[in-house]
C-alpha positions as CSV (number, residue, x, y, z in Angstrom):
1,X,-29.7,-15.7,-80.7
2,X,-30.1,-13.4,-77.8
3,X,-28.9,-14.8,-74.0
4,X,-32.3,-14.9,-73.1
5,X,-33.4,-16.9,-76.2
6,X,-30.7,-19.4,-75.4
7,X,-31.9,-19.7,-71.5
8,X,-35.2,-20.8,-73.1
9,X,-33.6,-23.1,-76.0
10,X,-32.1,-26.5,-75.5
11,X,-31.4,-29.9,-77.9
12,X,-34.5,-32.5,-78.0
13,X,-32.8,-36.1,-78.2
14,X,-35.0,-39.2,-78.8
15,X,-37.8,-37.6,-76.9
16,X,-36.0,-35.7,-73.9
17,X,-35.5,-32.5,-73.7
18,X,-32.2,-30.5,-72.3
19,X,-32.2,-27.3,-71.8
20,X,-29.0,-25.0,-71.7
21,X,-28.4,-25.2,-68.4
22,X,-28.0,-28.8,-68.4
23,X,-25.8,-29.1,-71.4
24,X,-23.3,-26.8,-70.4
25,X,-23.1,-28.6,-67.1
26,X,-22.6,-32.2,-69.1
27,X,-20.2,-30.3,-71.4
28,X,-18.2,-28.5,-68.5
29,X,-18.1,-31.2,-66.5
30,X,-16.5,-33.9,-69.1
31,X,-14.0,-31.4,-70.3
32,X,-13.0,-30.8,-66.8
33,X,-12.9,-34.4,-66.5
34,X,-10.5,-34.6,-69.5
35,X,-8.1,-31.8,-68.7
36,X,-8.2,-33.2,-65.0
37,X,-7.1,-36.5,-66.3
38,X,-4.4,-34.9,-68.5
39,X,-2.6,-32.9,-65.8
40,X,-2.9,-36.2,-63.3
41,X,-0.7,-37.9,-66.6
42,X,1.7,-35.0,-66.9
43,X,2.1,-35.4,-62.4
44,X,2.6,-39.0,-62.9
45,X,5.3,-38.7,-65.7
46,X,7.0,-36.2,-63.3
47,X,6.9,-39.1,-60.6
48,X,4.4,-36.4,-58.7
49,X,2.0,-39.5,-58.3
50,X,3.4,-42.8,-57.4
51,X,1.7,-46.3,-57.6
52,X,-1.1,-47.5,-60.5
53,X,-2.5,-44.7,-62.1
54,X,-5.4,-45.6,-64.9
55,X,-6.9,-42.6,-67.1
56,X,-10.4,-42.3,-68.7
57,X,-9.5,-40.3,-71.7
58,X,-12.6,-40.8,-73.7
59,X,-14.4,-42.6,-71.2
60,X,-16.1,-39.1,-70.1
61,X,-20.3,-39.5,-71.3
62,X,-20.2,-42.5,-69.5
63,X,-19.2,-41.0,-65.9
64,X,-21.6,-37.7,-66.8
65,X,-24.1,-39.2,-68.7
66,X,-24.0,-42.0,-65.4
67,X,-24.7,-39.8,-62.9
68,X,-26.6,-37.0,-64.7
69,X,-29.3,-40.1,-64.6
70,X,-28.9,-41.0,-61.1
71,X,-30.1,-39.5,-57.6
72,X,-27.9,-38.5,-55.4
73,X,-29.6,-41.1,-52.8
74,X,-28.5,-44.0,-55.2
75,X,-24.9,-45.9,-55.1
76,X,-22.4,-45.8,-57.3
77,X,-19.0,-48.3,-57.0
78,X,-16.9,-48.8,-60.0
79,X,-13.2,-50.4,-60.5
80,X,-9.7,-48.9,-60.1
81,X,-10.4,-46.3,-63.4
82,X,-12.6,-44.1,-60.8
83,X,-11.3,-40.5,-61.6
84,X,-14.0,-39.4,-63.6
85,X,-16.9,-41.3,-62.1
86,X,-15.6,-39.7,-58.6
87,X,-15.4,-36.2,-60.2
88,X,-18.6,-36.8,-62.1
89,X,-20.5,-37.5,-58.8
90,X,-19.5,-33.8,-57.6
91,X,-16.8,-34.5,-55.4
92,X,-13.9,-31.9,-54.2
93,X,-11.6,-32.2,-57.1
94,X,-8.6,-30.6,-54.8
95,X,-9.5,-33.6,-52.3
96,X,-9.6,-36.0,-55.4
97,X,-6.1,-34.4,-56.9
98,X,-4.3,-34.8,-53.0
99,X,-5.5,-38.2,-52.8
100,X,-3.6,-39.1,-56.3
101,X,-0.6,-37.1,-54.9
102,X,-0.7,-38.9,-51.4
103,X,-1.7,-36.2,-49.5
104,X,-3.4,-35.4,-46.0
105,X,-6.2,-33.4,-47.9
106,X,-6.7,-36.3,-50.1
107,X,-10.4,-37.7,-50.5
108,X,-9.0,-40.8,-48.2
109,X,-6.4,-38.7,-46.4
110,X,-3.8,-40.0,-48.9
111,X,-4.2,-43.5,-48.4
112,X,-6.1,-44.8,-51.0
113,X,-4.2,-43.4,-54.4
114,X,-5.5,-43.6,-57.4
115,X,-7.6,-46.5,-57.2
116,X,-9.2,-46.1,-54.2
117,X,-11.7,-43.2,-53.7
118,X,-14.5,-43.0,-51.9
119,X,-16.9,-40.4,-50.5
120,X,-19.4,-41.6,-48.6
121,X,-21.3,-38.5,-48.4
122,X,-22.3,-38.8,-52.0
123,X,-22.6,-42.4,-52.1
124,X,-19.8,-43.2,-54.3
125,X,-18.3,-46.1,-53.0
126,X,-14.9,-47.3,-54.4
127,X,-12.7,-47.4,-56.8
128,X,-11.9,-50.8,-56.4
129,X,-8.7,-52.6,-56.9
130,X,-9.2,-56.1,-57.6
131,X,-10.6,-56.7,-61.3
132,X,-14.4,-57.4,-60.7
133,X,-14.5,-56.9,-56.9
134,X,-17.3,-53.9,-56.9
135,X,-19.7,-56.4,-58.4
136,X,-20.5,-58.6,-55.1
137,X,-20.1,-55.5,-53.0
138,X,-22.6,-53.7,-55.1
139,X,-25.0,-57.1,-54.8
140,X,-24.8,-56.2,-50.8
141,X,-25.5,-52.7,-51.5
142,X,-28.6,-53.9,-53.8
143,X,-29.8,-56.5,-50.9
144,X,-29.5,-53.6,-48.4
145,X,-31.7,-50.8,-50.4
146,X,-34.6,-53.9,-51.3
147,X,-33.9,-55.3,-47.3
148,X,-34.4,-51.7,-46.3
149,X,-36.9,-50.8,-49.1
150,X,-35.2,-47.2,-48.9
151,X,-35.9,-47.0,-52.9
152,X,-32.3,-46.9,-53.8
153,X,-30.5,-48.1,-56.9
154,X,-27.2,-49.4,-57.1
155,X,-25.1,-48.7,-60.1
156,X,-22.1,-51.2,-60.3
157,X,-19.1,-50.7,-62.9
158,X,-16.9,-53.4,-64.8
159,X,-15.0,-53.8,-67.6
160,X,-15.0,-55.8,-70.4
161,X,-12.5,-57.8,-68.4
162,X,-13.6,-57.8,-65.0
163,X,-16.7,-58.9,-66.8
164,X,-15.4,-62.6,-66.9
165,X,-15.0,-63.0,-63.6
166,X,-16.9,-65.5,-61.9
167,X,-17.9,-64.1,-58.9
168,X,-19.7,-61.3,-61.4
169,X,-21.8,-64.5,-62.5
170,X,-22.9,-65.3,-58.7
171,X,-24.1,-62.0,-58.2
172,X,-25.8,-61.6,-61.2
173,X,-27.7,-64.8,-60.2
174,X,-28.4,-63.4,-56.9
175,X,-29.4,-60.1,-58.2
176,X,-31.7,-62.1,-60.3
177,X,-33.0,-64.4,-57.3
178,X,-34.3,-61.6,-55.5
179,X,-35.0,-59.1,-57.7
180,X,-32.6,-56.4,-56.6
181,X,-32.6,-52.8,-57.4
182,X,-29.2,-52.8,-59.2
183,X,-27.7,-51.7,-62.7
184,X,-24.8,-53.6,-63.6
185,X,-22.7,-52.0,-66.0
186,X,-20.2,-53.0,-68.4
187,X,-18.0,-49.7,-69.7
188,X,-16.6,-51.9,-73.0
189,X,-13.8,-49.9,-73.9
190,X,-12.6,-52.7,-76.3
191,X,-9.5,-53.9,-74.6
192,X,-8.7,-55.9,-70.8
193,X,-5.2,-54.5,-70.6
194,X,-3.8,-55.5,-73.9
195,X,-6.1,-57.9,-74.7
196,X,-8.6,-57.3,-77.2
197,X,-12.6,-57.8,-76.3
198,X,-12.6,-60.9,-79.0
199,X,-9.9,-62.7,-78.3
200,X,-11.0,-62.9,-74.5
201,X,-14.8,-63.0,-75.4
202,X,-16.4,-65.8,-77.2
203,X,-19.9,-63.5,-76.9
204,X,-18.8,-60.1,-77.6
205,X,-21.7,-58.7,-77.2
206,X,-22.0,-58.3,-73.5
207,X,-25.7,-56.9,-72.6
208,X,-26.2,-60.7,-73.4
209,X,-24.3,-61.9,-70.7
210,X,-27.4,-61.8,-67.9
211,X,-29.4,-63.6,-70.5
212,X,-29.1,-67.2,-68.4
213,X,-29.7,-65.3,-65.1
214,X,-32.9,-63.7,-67.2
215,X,-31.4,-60.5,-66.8
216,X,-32.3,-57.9,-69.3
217,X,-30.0,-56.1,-71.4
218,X,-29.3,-52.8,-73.4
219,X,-26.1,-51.5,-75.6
220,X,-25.5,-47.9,-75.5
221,X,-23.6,-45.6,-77.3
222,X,-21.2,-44.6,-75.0
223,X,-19.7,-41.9,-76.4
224,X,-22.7,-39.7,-76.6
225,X,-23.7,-38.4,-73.7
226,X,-27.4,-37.4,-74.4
227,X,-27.7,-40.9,-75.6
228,X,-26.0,-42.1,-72.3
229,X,-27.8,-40.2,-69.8
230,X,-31.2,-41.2,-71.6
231,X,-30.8,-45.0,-71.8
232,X,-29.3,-45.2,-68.4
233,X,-32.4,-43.0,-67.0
234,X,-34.6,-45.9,-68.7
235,X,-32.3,-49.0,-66.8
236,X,-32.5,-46.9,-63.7
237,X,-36.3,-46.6,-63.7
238,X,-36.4,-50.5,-64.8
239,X,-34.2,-51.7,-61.6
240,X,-36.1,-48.7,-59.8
241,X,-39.7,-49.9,-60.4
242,X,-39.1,-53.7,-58.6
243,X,-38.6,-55.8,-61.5
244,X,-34.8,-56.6,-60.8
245,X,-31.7,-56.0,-61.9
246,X,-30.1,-54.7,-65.8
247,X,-27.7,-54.7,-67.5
248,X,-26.1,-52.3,-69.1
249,X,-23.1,-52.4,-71.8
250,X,-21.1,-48.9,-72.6
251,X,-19.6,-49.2,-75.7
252,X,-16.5,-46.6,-75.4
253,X,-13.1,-46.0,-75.3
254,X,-9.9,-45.3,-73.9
255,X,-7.5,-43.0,-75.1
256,X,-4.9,-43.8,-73.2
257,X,-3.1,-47.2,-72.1
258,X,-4.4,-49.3,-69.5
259,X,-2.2,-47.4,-67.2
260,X,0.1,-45.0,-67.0
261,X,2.7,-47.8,-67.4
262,X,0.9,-49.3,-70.6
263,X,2.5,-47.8,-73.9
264,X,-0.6,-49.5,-75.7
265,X,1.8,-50.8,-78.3
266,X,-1.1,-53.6,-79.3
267,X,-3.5,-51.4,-81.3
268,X,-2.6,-48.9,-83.9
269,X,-2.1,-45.3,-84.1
270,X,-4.7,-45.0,-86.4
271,X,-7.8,-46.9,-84.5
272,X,-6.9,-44.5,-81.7
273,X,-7.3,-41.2,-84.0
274,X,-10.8,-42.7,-85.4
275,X,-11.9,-42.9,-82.0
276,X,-10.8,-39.6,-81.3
277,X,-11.6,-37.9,-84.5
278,X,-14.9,-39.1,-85.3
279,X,-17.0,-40.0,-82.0
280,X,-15.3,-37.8,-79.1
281,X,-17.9,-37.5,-77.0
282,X,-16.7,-33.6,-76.2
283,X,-16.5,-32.9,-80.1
284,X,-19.9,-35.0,-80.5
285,X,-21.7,-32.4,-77.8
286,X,-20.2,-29.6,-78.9
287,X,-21.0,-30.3,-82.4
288,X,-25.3,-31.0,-81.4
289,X,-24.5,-27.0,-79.2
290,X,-23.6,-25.4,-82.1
291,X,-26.2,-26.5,-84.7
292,X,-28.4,-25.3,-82.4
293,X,-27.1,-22.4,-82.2
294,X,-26.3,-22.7,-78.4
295,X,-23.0,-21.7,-78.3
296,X,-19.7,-21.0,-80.8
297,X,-16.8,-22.5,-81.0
298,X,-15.0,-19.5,-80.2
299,X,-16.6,-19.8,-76.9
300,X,-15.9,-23.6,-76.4
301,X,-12.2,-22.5,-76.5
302,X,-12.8,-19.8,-74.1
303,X,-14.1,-22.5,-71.8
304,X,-11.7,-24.9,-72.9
305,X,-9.3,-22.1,-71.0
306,X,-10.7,-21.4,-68.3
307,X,-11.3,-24.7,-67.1
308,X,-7.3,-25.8,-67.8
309,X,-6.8,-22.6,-65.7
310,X,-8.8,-24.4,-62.7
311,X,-7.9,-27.6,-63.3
312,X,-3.9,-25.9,-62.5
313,X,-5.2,-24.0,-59.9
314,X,-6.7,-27.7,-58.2
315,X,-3.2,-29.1,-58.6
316,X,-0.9,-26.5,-57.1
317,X,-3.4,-26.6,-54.0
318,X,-3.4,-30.2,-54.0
319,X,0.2,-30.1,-54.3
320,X,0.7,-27.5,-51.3
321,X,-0.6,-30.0,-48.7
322,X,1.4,-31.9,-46.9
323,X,2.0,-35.6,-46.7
324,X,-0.1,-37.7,-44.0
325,X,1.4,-37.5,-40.5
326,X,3.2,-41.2,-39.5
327,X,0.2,-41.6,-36.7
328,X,-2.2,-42.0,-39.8
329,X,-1.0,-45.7,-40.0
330,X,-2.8,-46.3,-37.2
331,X,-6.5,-45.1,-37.9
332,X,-9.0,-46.2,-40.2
333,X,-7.7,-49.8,-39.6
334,X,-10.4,-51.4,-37.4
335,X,-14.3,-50.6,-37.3
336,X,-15.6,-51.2,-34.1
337,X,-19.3,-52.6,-33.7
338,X,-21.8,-49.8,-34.7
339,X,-25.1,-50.2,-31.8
340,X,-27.9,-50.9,-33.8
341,X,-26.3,-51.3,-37.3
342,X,-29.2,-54.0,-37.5
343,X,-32.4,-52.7,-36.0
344,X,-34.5,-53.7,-39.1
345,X,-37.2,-57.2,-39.2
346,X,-35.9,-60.1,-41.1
347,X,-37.4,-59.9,-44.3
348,X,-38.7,-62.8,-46.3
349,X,-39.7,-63.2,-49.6
C-alpha cells in the first residue's frame, strides 16, 4: 500500500470509522505514555522522585481512548494514578516529568508530586490524593456546567476501591437528583491495593452500582482502545444530551504494583503475563494496524525508538531545572475573593 493509499485507509470498529491519522495519534500517544511511565519507575528506584509514586502500565486505552472522546471544553479529574490521564489530555510532558522530580518547571511548580497535577488550561483537574475524593468535586464541577448551562461534561475517575466510598454514593444521588452532565467512571483494574475486586466487592460488577440512584450503566473493554473511545463517545453524548449522569466501568489492568512501594506479591506472575501477553492494549492496536495493512512491525519498533529517545530527552530537561526557590512556600496558599465569581441567576428546577 502506497503512503497515499494509507492517508485514505483507516480500521472500521462497530460502526466508526478511524482513519490513519487518528490511529497513529492513539497508538503514539499510549506508547509514549508507557515508556513515560517506565523511565518515571527507573527515576523513582534511583530515589530521583521522592514521595507516592503510582504507575498506569496497562492502564493506557483508558486515558487515550478517555479523552480521544472528549472536548477539550469538558473536565476531567481522576485519583492519585494521573500520569497518563494528564499526558493523554496534551499536557507539557517536561512540565509533567519536573513536577514528579519536584521541580520549579513542574506542572504545579513542584509542589504537587506525583499525585497532584493539574492544568487548568486544559481542564484537567487533579490527580487527587484521598481515595474517592474527585467524585464530590466532580459533582460541583457537573452542578456548575448544568447551573451555567455551558454544555460541558464532567468526566470523574475511581477505582474499584475508591468506588466504595460513601461519599461516591452521595454524589451519585445528587448527580441523579438533578440530572447532571457527568460520567462517573470506574477504571477496574482488579485490585484496591492488594486486595482483590471480590473479596472487597459483594457486586463485582460495578456499572450496577448507580442502579438504586437510577443511574445507567455500561462495561467496557478497557484494554481496547477503539472499543474505549467508542463506548465512552456514547456515555458522553448520554450525560451530554440532559438526561443525567452514567456510569461507566473500565475493565483493565495494572502492570505494575499499587505503587512504586507495592512488590504485588498477592497475585501471580503468571495472571500478570496473561494480561500482558494476550490483551495489551498497545499489541491489541498494533495487531488491528497491521491487518490492515497500515503499518509493519518493523516500523512499530522504529517508533517504539524514537519515542524512548523523547521520552529521555523530557527527563534530562526535566531533570536540568532547578528545585523551587524557599519563597514558593508562601504562594498558592490562600485565594483571595474573585469579583463576580457569582454573577449568574439562581437557578431552579
Amino acid at each position: 500500500m502506497s503512503a497515499k493509499q494509507k492517508q485514505a485507509a483507516g480500521i472500521t470498529h462497530d460502526g466508526s470509522f478511524y482513519d490513519l491519522e487518528e490511529l497513529n495519534a492513539m497508538h503514539d500517544k499510549m506508547l509514549f505514555i508507557r515508556r513515560f511511565e517506565e523511565k518515571a519507575g527507573q527515576l523513582y528506584g534511583l530515589k530521583k522522585i521522592g514521595g507516592f509514586c503510582h504507575l498506569c502500565n496497562g492502564q493506557e486505552a483508558v486515558c487515550v481512548g478517555m479523552h480521544h472522546a472528549a472536548e477539550k471544553t469538558d473536565y476531567i479529574l481522576t485519583s492519585y494514578r494521573d500520569h497518563g490521564h494528564v499526558l493523554a489530555r496534551g499536557s507539557d510532558p517536561t512540565a509533567v516529568m519536573a513536577e514528579l522530580l519536584g521541580r520549579a518547571g513542574g506542572i504545579v511548580k513542584g509542589k504537587g508530586g506525583s499525585m497532584h497535577m493539574f492544568d487548568a488550561e486544559r481542564n484537567f483537574v487533579g490527580g487527587n490524593g484521598i481515595v474517592g475524593e474527585q467524585v464530590p468535586i466532580g459533582l460541583g464541577l457537573g452542578f456548575s456546567s448544568w447551573y451555567k448551562d455551558d454544555g460541558r461534561v464532567t468526566m470523574t475517575i475511581m477505582g474499584d476501591g475508591g468506588i466504595n466510598q460513601g461519599a461516591v454514593y452521595e454524589s451519585f444521588n445528587m448527580a441523579a437528583l438533578w440530572k447532571l452532565p457527568i460520567v462517573f467512571v470506574v477504571e477496574n483494574n482488579q485490585y484496591a491495593m492488594g486486595t482483590s475486586l471480590d473479596r472487597a466487592s459483594a457486586e463485582t460488577h460495578l456499572f450496577k452500582r448507580g442502579i438504586s440512584f437510577k443511574i445507567p450503566g455500561m462495561q467496557i473493554d478497557g484494554m481496547d482502545v477503539l472499543e474505549f473511545d467508542k463506548k465512552m463517545s456514547e456515555a458522553i453524548a448520554h450525560a451530554r444530551s440532559g438526561e443525567g449522569p452514567i456510569l461507566v466501568e473500565a475493565i483493565t489492568y495494572r502492570y505494575r504494583g499499587h505503587s512504586m512501594s507495592d512488590p504485588a506479591t498477592y497475585r501471580s506472575r503468571a495472571e500478570v503475563d496473561e494480561w500482558r501477553s494476550g490483551r495489551d492494549p498497545i499489541a491489541r492496536l498494533q495487531a488491528q494496524m497491521i491487518e490492515a495493512g497500515l503499518a509493519t512491525e518493523e516500523e512499530f519498533k522504529q517508533r517504539d525508538k524514537d519515542i524512548k529517545k523523547e521520552v529521555a530527552a523530557v527527563a534530562k530537561a526535566a531533570e536540568a531545572q532547578p528545585e523551587p526557590d524557599a519563597s514558593e512556600l508562601w504562594t498558592d496558599v490562600y485565594s483571595d475573593p474573585i469579583e463576580g465569581a457569582y454573577p449568574y441567576p439562581v437557578k431552579v428546577g
